[in-house]
C-alpha positions in Angstrom: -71.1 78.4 34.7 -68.5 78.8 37.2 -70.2 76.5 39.6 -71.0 73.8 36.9 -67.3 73.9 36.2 -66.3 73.0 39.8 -69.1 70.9 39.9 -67.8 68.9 37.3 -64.0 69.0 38.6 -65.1 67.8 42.4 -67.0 64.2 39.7 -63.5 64.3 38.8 -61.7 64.1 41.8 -64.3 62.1 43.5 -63.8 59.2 40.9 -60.1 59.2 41.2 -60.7 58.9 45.2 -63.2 55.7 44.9 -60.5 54.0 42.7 -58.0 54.6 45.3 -59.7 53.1 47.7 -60.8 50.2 45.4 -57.2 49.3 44.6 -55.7 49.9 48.2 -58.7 48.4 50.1 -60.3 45.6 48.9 -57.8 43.3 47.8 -56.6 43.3 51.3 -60.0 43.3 52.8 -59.8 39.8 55.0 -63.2 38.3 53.5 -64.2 36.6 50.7 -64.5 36.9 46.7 -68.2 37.5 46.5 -67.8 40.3 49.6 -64.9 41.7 47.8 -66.9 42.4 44.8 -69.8 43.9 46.7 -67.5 46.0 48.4 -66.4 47.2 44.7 -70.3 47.7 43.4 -70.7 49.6 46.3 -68.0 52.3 45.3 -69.3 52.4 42.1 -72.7 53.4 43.3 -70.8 55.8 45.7 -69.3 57.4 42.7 -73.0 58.3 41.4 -74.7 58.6 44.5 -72.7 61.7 45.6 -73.4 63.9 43.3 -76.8 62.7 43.3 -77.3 63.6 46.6 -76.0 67.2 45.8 -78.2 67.8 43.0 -81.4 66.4 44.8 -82.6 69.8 45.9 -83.0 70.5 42.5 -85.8 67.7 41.8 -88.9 69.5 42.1 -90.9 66.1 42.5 -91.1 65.5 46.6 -90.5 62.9 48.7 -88.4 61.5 45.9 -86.2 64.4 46.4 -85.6 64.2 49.9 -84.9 60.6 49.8 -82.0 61.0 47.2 -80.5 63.6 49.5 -80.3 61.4 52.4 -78.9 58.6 50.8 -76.4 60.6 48.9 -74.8 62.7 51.3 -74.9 60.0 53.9 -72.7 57.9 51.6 -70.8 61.3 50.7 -70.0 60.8 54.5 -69.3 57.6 54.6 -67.2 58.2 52.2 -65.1 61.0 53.7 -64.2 58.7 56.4 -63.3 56.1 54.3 -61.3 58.0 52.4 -59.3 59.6 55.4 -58.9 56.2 56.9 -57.8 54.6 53.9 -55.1 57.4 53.8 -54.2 56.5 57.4 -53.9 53.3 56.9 -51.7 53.5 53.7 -49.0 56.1 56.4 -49.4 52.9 58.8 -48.3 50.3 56.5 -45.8 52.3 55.1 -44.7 53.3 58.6 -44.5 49.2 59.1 -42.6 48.6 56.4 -39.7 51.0 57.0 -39.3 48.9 60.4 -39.5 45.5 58.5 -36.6 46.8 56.2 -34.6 47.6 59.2 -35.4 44.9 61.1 -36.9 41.6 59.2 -39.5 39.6 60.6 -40.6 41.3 63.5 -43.6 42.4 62.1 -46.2 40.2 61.0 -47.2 42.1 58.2 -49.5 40.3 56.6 -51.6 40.1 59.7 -51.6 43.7 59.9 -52.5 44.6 56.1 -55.6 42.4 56.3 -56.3 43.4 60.1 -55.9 47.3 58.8 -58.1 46.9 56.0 -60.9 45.6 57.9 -60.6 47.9 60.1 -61.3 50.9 57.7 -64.9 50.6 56.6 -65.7 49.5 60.1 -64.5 52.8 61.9 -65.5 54.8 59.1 -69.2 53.7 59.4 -68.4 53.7 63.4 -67.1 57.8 62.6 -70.5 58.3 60.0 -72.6 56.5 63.0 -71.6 58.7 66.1 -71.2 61.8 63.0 -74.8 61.2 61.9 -76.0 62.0 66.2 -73.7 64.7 66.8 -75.6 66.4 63.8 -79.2 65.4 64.3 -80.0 66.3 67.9 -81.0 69.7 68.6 -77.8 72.3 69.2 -76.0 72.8 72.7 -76.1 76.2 74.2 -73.0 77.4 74.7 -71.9 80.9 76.9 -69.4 83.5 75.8 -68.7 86.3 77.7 -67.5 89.1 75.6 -65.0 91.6 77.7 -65.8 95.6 76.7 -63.6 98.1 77.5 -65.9 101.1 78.9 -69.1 99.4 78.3 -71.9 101.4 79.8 -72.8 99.7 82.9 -76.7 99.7 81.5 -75.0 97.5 79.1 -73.1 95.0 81.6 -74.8 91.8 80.6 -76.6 92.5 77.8 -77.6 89.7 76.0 -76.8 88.0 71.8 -77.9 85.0 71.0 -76.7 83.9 67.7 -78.0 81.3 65.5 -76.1 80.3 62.2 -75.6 78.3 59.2 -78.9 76.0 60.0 -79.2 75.0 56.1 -83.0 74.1 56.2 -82.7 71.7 53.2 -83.8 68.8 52.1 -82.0 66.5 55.4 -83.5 69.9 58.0 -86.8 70.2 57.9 -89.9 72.1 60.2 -89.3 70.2 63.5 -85.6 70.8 63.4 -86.0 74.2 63.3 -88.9 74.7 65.9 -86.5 73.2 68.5 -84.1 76.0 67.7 -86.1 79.0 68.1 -87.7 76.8 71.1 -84.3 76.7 73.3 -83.5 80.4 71.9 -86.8 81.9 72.9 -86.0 79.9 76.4 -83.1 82.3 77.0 -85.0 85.2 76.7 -81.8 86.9 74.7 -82.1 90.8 74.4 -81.1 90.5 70.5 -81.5 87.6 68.2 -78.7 87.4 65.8 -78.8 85.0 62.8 -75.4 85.4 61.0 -76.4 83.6 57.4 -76.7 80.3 55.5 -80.3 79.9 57.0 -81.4 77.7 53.7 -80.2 75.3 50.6 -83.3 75.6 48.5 -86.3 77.9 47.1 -88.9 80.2 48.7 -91.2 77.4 47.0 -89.6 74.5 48.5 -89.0 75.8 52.3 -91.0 78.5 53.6 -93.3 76.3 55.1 -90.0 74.9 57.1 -88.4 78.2 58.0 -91.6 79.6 59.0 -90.8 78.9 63.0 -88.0 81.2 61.9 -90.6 84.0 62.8 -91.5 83.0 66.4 -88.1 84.3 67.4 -88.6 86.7 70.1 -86.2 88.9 71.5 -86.4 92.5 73.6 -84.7 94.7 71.0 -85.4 92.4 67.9 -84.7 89.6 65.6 -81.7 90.5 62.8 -80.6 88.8 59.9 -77.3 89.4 57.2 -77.4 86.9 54.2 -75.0 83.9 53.5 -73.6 83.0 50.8 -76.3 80.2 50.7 -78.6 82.6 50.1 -77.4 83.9 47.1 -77.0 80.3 45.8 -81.0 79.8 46.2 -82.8 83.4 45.4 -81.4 85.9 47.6 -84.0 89.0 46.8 -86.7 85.7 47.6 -85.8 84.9 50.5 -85.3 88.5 52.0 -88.5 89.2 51.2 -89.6 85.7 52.7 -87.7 86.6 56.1 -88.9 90.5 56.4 -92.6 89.0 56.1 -92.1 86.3 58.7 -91.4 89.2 61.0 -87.5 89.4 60.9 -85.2 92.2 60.7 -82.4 92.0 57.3 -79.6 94.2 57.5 -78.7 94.9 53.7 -75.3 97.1 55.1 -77.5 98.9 57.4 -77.7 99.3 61.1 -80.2 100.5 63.9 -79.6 101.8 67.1 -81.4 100.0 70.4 -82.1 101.8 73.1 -81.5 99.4 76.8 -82.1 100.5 80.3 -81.2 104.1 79.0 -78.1 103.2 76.9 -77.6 102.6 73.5 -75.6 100.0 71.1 -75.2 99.9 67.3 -76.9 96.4 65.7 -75.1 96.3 62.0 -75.3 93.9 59.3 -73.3 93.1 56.2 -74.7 91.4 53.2 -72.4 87.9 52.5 -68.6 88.7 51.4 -69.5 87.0 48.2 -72.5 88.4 47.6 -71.4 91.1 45.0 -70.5 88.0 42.4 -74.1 88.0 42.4 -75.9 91.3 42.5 -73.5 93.8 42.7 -75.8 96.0 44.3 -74.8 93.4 47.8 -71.6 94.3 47.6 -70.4 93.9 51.9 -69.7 97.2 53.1 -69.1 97.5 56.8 -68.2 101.1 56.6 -71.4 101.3 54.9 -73.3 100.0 57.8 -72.0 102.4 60.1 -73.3 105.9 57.6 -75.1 107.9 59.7 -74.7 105.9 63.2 -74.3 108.2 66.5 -70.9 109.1 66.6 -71.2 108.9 70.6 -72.1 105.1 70.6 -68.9 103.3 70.7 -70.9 99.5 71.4 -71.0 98.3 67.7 -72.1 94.8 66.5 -71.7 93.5 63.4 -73.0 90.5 61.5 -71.4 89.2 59.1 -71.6 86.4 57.7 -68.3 85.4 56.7 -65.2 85.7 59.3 -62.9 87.5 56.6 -65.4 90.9 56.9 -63.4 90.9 60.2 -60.6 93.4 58.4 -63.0 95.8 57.4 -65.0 95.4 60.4 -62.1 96.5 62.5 -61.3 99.2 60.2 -64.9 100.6 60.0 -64.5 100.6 64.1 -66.9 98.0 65.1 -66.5 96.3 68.9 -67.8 93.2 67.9 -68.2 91.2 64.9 -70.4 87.8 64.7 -69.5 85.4 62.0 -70.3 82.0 60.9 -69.8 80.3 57.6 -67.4 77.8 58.8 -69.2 75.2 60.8 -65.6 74.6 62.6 -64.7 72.5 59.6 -67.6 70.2 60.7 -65.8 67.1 61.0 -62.0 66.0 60.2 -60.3 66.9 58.5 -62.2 70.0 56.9 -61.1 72.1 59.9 -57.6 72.5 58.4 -59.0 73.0 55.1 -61.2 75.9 56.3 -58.1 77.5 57.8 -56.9 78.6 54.2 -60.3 80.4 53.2 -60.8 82.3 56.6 -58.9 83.9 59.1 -60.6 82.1 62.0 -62.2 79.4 62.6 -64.2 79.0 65.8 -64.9 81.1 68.6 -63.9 83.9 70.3 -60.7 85.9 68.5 -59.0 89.5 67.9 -58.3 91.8 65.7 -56.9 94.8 67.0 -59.6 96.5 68.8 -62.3 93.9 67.6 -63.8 90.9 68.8 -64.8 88.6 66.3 -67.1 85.3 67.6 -67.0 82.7 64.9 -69.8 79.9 65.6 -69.6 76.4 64.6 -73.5 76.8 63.1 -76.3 75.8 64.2 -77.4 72.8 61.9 -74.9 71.6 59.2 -73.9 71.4 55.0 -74.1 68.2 53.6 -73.9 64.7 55.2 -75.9 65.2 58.7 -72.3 64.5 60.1 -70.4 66.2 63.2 -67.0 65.1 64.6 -65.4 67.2 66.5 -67.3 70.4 66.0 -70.1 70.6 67.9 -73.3 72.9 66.6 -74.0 75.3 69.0 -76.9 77.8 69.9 -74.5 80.7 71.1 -75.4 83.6 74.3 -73.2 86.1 74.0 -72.6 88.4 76.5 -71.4 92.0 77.0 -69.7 92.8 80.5 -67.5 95.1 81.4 -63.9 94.8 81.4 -60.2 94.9 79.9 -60.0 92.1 77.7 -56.8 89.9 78.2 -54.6 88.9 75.8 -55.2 86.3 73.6 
């Protein structure tokens, strides 16, 4: 109920947006009539295309499915450009304005309002264009060295790769997630850490496409925490669908691996949400950490969620790996994300915590990156005094 509600609200919103943009677009738009009123059946079949696209994971009936997704949430990013742009545009002309009341007739103004609004849908589809590559090819690898105070020296260099928020979906699909677990398997990691929001869907509808999921190799294991995606598409399905492709689900558990003769806590948190759902998932980070060694002070937690990151520290974890955010994605959700979580994108602390917040691994929505790259993440232990911040 609570989600049809929103869902509902966001038609809302989204139809006061496309007028907007109807009324402070296209009359300016330096074209003619018969482009002007294609320009306004095309926000009309934005308005329905959207949601659409949203709700296309629900159609049981394939490819049909699939094909509504792309072309709704590619217009859904589309859109967001437009949208921002449009905003821009309107801070622009005002901006030009105030200098034409101060000082009349040194602008040519009409030049720029039709210049402007030309502009728009071309850099938006330019921004959805370069968006749409950014998101498609196949994660960077990116390093982080993670500074431990007293870290075993058996532990100097011990490797996490972390994988996150890939949303195999109706736009991510089988190949897209063999070239992930190809490039991690290539860096030979020590642990294999997948920090949530692996799928938008059913067991039904994707098991055949997270199946590379289980060629994940690593010396001390492959581990898994639930997102909050999960939840949304079968959680109790899916764990059992990940423990019988050979991974490892921590359900506020941990287990102790054993490396060159010294040891390290691997914990996991169910999602920070997930207790709306079963409340037998309530997160528990202290709850993790029941019965761990008290002598093993190198503890890792996944979680899914950066805001665990309070309890993590409390709970007395050394390192906490989060996703959930996507680092906003593209502009300009990155601000947004900043009022839900406490960080955003990589490496921050808390007190005597690290937390390492990736940008994920595939992507939510429109198949659209700006400014937040994905990332395939090696993390690394060494020793050392961490610097400030």
């Amino acid at each position: 109920m609570r989600r049809s509600s929103f869902f509902v609200r966001f038609i809302g919103i989204g139809i006061l947006f496309h007028i907007y943009i109807g009324f402070r677009l296209i009359p300016d738009l330096p074209v003619g009539s018969t482009w002007r009123w294609l320009a306004a059946l095309w926000l009309v079949l934005s308005v329905f295309l959207i949601p659409a696209g949203m709700l296309a994971r629900t159609i049981e009936k394939q490819p049909l499915g699939d094909r509504l997704a792309w072309i709704g949430l590619l217009t859904m990013g589309f859109f967001s450009s437009l949208l921002v742009l449009t905003f821009g545009r309107d801070l622009l002309m005002a901006s030009l304005l105030t200098i034409d009341a101060l000082s009349p007739h040194t602008i040519a103004l009409a030049g720029w309002r039709t210049g402007s609004a030309g502009a728009v849908p071309l850099l938006a589809l330019l921004s959805t264009a370069i968006g749409f590559v950014n998101a498609r090819r196949r994660a960077r690898v990116v390093t982080i060295d993670v500074p431990i105070e007293h870290l075993p020296a058996a532990l100097d260099g011990f490797t996490i790769v972390q994988i996150s928020d890939i949303h195999v979906g109706p736009t991510i699909k089988r190949s897209y997630v063999d070239a992930i677990v190809d490039a991690v398997n290539h860096l030979k990691p020590d642990v294999v850490a997948i920090t949530g929001d692996v799928v938008d869907g059913s067991v039904e509808q994707l098991a055949s496409h997270t199946l590379p999921l289980g060629r994940l190799a690593a010396q001390h294991g492959v581990y898994l925490v639930t997102g909050n995606h999960e939840y949304y598409s079968g959680a109790d399905a899916w764990i059992d669908e990940f423990r019988r492709i050979g991974l490892h689900v921590l359900l506020n558990e941990h287990v102790v691996v054993e490396h060159r003769g010294a040891r390290a806590i691997i914990a996991g948190v169910t999602d920070y949400s997930a207790a709306h759902f079963d409340p037998a998932h309530r997160s528990d980070p202290a709850t993790a950490l029941a019965g761990a060694p008290a002598d093993v002070r190198t503890r890792v937690l996944l979680a899914h969620q950066p805001r665990t990151a309070e309890a993590a520290a409390e709970a007395g974890f050394t390192l906490q790996l989060s996703g959930h955010t996507h680092g906003g994605q593209f502009f300009p959700w990155n601000f947004f994300v900043r009022l839900q979580q406490p960080f955003t994108a990589g490496l921050d602390r808390l007190g005597e915590l690290w937390i390492y917040t990736s940008r994920g691994t595939g992507y939510w929505g429109p198949p659209k990156r700006l400014g937040a790259p994905s990332e395939i993440t090696r993390l690394r232990l060494v020793a050392g005094r961490a610097a400030p911040i």
